[in-house]
Backbone as CSV, one residue per row, in Angstrom:
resi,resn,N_x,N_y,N_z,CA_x,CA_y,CA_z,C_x,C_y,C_z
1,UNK,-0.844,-58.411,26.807,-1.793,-57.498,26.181,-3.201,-58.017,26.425
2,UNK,-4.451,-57.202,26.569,-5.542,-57.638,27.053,-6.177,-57.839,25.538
3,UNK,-7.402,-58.461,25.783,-7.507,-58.711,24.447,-9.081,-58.148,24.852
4,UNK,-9.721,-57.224,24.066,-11.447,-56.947,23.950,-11.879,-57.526,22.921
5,UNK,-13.072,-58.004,22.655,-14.078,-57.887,21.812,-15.376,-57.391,22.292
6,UNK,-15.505,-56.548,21.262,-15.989,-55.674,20.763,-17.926,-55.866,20.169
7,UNK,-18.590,-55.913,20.932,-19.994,-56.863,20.055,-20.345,-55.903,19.163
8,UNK,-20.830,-56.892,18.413,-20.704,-56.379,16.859,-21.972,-55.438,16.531
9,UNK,-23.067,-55.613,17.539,-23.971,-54.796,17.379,-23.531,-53.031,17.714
10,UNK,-22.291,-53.057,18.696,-22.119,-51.637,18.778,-21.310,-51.254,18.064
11,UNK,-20.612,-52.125,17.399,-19.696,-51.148,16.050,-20.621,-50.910,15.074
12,UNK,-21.537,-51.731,14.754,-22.246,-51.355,13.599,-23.388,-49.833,13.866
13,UNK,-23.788,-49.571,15.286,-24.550,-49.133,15.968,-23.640,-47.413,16.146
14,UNK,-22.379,-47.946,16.156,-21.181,-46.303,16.198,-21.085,-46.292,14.693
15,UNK,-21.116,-46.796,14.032,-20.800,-46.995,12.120,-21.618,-45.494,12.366
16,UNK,-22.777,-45.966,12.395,-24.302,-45.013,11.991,-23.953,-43.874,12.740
17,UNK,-22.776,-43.663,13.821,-23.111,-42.535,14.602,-22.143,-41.281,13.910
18,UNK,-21.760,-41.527,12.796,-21.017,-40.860,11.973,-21.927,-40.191,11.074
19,UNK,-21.702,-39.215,10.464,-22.293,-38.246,9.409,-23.555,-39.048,8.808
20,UNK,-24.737,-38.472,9.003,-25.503,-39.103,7.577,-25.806,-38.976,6.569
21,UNK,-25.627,-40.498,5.872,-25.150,-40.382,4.355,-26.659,-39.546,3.848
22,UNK,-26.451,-38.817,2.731,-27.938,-38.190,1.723,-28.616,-39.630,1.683
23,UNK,-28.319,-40.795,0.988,-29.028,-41.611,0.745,-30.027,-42.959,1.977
24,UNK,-29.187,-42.374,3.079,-29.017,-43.251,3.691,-28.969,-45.187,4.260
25,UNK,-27.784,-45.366,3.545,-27.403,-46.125,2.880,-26.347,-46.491,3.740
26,UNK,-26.046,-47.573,4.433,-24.913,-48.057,5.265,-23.646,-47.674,4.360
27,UNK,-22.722,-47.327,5.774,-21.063,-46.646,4.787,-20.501,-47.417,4.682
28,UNK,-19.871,-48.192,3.276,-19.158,-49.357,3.326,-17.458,-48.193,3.891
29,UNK,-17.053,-49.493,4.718,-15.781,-49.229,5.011,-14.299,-50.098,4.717
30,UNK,-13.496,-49.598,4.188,-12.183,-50.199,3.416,-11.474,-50.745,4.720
31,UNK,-10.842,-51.664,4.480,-9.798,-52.768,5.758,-10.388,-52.208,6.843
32,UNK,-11.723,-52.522,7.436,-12.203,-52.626,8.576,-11.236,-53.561,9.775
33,UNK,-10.830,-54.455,9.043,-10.062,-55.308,10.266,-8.609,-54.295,10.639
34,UNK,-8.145,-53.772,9.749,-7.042,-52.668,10.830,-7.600,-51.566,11.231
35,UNK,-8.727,-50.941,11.262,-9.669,-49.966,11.797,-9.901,-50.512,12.905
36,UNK,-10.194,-51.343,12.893,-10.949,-51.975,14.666,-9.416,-52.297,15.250
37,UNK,-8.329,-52.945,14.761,-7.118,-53.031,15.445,-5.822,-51.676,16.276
38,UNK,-6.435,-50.636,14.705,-6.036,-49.298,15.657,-7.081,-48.955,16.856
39,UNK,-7.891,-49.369,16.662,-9.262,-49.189,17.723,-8.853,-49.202,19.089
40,UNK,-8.471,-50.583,19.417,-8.506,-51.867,20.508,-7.297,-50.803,21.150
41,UNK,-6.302,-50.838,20.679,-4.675,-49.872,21.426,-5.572,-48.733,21.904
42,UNK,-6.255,-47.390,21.397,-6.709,-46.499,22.205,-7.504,-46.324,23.113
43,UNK,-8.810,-47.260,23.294,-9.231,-48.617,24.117,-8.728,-48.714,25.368
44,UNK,-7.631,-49.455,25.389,-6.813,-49.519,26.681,-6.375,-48.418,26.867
45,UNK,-5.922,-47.280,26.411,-5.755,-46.568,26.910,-6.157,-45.334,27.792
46,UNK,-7.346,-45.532,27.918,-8.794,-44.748,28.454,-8.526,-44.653,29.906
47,UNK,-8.496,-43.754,30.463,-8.585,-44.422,31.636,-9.779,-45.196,32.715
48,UNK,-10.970,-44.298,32.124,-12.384,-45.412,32.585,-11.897,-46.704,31.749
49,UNK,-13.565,-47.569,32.036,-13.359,-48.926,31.619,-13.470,-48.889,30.067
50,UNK,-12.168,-49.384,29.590,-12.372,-49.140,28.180,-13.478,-49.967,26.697
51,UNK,-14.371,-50.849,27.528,-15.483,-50.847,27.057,-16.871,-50.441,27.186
52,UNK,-16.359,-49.531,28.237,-17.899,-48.698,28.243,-18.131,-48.025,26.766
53,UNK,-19.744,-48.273,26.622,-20.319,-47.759,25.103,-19.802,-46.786,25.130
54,UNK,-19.565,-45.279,25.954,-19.177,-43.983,25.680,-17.520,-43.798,25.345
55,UNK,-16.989,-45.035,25.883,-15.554,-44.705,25.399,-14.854,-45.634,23.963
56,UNK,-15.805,-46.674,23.895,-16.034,-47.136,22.435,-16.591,-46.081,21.278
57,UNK,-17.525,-45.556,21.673,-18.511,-44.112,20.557,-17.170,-43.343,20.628
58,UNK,-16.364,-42.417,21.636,-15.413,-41.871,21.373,-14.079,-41.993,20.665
59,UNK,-13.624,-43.051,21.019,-12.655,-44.405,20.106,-13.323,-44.063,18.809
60,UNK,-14.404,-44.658,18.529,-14.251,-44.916,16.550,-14.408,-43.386,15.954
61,UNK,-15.246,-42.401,17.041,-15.347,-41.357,16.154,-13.998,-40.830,15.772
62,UNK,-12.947,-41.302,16.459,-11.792,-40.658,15.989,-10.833,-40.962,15.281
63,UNK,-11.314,-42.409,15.253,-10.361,-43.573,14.134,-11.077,-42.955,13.137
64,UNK,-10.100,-42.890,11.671,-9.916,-42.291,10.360,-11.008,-44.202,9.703
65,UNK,-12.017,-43.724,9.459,-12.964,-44.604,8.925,-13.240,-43.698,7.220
66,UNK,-12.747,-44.397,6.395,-12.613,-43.845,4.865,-13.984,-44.549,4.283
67,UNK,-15.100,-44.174,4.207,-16.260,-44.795,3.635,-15.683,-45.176,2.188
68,UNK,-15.941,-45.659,1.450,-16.244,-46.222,-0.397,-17.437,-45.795,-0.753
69,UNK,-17.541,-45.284,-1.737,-18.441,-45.380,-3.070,-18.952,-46.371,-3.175
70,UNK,-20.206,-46.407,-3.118,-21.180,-47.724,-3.681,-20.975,-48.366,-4.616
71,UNK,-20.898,-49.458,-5.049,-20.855,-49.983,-6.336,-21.715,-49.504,-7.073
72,UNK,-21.896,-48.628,-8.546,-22.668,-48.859,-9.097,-23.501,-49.987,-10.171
73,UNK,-22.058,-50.880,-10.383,-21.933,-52.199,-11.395,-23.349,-52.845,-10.769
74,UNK,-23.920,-52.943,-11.872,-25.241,-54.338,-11.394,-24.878,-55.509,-12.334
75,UNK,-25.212,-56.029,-12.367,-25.276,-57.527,-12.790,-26.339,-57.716,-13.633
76,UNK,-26.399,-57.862,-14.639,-27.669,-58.186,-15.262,-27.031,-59.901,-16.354
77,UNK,-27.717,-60.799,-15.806,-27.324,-61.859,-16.792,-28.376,-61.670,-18.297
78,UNK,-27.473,-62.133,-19.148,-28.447,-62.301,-20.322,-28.801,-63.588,-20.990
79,UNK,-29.739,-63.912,-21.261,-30.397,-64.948,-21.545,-30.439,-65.057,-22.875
80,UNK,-29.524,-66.005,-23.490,-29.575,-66.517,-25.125,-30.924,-67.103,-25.718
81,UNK,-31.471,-67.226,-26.276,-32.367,-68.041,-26.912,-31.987,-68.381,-28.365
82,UNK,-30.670,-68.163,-28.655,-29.930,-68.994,-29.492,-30.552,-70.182,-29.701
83,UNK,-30.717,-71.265,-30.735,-30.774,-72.545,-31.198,-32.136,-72.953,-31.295
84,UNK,-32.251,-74.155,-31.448,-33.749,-74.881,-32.321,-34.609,-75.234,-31.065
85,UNK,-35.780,-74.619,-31.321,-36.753,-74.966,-30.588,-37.952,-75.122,-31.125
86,UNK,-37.998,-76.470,-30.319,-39.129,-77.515,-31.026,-40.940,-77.457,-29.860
87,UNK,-41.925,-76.830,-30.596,-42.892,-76.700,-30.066,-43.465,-77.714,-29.763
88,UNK,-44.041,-77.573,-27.880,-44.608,-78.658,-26.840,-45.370,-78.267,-26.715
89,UNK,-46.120,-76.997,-26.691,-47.381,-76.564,-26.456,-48.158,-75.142,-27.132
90,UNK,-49.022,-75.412,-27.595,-49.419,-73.773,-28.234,-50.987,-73.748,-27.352
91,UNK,-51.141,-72.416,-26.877,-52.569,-72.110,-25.960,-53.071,-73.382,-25.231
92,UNK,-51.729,-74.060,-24.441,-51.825,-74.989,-23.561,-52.365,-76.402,-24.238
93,UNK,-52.055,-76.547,-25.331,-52.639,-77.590,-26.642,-51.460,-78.699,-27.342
94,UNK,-51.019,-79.476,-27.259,-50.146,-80.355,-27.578,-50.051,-80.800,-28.941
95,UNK,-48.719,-80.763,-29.757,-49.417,-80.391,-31.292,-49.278,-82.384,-31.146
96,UNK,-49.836,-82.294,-32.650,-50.106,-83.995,-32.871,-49.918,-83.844,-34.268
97,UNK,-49.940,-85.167,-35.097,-49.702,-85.623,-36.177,-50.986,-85.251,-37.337
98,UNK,-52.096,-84.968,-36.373,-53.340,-84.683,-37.011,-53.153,-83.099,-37.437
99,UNK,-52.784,-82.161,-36.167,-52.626,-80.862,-36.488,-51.709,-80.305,-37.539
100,UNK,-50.561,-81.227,-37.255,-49.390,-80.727,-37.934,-48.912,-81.916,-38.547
101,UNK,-49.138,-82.298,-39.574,-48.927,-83.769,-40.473,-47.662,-84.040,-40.646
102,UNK,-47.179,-82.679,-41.500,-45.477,-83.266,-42.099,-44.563,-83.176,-41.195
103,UNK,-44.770,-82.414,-39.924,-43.702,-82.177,-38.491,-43.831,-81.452,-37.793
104,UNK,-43.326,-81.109,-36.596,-43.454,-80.484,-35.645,-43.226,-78.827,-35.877
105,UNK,-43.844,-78.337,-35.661,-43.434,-76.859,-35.724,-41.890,-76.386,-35.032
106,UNK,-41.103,-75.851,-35.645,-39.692,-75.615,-34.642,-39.508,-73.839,-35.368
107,UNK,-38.508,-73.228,-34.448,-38.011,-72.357,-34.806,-36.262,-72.554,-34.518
108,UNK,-35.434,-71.812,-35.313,-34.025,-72.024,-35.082,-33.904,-70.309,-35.335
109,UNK,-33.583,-70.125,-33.405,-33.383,-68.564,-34.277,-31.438,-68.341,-33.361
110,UNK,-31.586,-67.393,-35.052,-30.280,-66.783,-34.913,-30.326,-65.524,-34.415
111,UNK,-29.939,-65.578,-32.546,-29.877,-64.407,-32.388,-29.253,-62.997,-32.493
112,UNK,-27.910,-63.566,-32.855,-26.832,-62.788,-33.630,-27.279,-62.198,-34.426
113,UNK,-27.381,-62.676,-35.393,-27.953,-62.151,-36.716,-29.010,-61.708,-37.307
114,UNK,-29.855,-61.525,-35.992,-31.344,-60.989,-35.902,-31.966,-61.438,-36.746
115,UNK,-31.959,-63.020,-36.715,-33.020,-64.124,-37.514,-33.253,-65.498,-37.119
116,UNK,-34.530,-66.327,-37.913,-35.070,-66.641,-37.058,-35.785,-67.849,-38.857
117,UNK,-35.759,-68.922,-38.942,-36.163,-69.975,-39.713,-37.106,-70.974,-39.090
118,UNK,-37.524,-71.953,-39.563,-37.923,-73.290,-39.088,-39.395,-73.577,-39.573
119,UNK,-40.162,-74.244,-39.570,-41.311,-75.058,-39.401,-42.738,-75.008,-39.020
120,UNK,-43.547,-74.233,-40.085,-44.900,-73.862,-39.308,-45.479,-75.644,-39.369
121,UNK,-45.259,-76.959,-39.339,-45.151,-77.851,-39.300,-45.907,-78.497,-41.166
122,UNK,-46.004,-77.511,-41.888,-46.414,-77.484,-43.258,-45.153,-77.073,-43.875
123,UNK,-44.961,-75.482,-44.042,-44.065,-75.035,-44.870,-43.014,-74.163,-43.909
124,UNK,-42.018,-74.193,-44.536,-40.738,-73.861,-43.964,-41.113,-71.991,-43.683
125,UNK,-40.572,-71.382,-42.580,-40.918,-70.405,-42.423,-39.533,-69.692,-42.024
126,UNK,-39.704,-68.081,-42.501,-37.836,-67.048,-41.889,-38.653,-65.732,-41.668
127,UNK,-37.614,-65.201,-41.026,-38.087,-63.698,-40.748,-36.828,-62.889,-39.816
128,UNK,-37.302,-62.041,-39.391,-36.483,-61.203,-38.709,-36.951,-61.308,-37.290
129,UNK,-35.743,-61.019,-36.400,-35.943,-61.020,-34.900,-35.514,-59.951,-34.424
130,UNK,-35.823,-58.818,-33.749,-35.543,-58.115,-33.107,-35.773,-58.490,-31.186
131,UNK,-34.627,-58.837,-30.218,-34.610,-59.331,-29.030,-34.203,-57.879,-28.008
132,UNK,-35.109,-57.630,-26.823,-34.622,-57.013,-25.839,-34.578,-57.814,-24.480
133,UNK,-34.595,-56.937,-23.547,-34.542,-57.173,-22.270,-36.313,-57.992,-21.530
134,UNK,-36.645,-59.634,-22.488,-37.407,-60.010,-21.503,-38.407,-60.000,-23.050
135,UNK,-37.744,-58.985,-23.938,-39.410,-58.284,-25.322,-38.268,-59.204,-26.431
136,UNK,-39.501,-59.865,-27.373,-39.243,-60.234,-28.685,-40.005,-59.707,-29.515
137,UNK,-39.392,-60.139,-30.851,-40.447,-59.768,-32.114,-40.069,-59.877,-33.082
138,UNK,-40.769,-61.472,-33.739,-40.694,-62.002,-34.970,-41.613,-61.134,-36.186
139,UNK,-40.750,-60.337,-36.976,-41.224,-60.087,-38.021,-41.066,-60.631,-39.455
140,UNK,-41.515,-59.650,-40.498,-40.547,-59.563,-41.609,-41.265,-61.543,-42.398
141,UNK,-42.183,-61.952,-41.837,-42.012,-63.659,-41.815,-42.422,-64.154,-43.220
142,UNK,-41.980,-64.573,-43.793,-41.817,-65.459,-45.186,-42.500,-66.658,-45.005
143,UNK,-42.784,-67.281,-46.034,-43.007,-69.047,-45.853,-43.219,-69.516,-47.329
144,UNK,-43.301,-70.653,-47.635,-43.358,-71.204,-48.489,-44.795,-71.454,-48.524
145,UNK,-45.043,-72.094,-49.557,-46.664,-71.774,-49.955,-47.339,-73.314,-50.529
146,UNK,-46.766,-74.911,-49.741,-47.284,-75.738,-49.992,-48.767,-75.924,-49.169
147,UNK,-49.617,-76.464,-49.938,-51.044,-76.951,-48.986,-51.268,-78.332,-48.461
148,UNK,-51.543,-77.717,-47.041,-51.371,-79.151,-46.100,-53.020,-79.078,-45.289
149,UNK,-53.533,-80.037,-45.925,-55.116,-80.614,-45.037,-54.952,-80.188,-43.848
150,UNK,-56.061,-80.000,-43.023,-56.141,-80.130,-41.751,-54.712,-79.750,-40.612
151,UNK,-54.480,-78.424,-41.482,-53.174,-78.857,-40.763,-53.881,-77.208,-39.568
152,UNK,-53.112,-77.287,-38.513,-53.023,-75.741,-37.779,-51.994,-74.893,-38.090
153,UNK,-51.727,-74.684,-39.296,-50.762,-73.643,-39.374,-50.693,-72.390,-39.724
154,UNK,-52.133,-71.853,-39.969,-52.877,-70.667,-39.689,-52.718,-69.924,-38.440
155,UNK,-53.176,-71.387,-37.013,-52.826,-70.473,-35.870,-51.533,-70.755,-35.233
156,UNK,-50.758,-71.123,-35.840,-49.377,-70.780,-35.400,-48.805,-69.592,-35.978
157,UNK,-48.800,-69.551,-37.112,-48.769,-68.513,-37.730,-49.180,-67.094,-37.233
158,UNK,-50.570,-66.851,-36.921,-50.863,-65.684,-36.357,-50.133,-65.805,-34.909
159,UNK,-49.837,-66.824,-34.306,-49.324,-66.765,-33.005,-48.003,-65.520,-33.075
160,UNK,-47.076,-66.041,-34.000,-45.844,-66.488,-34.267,-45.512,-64.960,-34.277
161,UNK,-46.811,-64.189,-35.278,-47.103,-62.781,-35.226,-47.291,-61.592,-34.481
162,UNK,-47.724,-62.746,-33.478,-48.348,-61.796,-32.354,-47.161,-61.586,-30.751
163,UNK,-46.047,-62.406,-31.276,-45.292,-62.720,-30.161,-44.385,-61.395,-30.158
164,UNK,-44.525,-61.099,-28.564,-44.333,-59.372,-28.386,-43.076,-60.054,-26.408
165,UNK,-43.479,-61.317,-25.922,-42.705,-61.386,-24.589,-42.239,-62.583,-24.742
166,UNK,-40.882,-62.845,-23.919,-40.318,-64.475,-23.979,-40.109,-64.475,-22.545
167,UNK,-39.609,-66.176,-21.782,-38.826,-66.172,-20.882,-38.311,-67.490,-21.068
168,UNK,-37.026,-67.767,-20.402,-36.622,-68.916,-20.365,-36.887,-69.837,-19.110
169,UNK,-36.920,-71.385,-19.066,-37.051,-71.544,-18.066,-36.467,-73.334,-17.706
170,UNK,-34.759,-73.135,-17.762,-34.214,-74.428,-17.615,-33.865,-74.331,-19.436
171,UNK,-34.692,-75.296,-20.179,-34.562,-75.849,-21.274,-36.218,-75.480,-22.360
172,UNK,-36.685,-74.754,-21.533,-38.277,-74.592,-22.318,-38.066,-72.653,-22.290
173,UNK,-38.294,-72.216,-23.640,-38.756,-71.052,-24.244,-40.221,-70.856,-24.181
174,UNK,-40.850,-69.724,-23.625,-42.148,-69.342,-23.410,-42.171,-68.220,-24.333
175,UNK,-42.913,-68.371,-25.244,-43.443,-66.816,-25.987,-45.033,-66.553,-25.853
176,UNK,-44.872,-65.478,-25.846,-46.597,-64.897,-25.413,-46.089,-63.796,-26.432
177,UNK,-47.499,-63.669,-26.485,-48.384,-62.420,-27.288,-49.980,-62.707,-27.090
178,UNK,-50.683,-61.520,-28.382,-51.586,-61.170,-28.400,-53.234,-62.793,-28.592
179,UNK,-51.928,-63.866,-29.458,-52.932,-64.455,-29.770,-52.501,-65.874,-28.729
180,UNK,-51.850,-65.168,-27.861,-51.680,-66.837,-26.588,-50.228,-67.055,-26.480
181,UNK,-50.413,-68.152,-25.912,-48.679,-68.494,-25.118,-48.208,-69.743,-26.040
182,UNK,-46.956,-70.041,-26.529,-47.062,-70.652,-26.801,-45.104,-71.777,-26.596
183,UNK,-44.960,-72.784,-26.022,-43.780,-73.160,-25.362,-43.057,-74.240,-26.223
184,UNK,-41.784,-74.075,-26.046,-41.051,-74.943,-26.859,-39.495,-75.555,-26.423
185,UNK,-39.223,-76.531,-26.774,-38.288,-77.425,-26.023,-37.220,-77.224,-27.011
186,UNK,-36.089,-76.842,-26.197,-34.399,-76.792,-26.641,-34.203,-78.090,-27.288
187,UNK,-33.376,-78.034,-28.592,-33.211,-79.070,-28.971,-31.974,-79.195,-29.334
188,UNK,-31.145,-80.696,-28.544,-29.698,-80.457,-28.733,-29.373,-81.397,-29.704
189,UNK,-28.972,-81.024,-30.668,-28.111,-82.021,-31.487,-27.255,-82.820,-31.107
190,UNK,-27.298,-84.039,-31.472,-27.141,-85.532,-31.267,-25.863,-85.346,-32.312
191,UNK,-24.261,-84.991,-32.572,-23.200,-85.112,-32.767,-22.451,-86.485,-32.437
């Protein structure tokens, strides 16, 4: 039995010489490898040379090529922001012991449960979270009402308010809004 191959630029090149799709959109085709194998048998049987382009174009137009349906399934991963995150930076500013005396500002949000606790680094702070695709939004926010000197927890606070976008990136949470960006480090419990 003789054996052809077939270069791959002209099967793909006869693919296209079939109906065109509305979208035009390459035709996926089902078990291509026994399509090209019924191929090769009618091939030899030609009586010109059975790889001339015109008797290859004639060959596939007549092999039964069953296009598929596009996938419509996309893929969209989703991004948790589940668990405690401990603030590294607010409007590119590094908090310190001066700003924030009794501790670090953190949030622990529960995204399940569309909530959201932790640490304006003064008084303990909760609220509600509503999460979409890329959009946050801490509302609803409570706090306790001790007074701490010199502390910044005014503008975390309005930050905290103003936070309308997130992204993740590795192990660091980015929230932005109206009153700045402000980033915070995953924090894994030590079990």
């Amino acid at each position: 039995m003789k054996s052809y191959l077939l270069p791959l630029g002209l099967l793909f090149a006869c693919f296209s010489c079939t109906e065109p799709q509305k979208n035009n959109l390459p035709i996926p085709v089902q078990d291509t490898a026994t399509t090209i194998q019924e191929i090769i048998p009618e091939a030899e049987k030609a009586e010109s040379n059975p790889l001339a382009p015109e008797t290859v174009i004639d060959t596939l137009k007549q092999a039964e090529v069953k296009p598929t349906a596009p996938s419509t399934e996309t893929k969209v991963e989703v991004i948790s922001i589940a668990g405690k995150w401990e603030l590294t930076l607010l409007n590119k500013v590094k908090p310190d012991s001066i700003q924030y005396p009794r501790a670090t500002p953190f949030l622990q949000i529960d995204e399940a449960g569309g909530k959201f606790s932790g640490s304006s680094g003064c008084n303990r702070i909760g609220g509600t979270l509503v999460k979409g695709d890329g959009t946050v939004q801490l509302s609803k926010i409570i706090s306790t009402r001790m007074a701490c000197r010199e502390s910044n927890e005014t503008t975390y606070m309005s930050f905290l308010n103003s936070v309308s976008s997130y992204k993740v990136k590795g192990n660091t949470l980015i929230l932005k809004g109206n009153e700045g960006e402000g980033q915070f480090r995953l924090v894994v419990d030590k079990k």
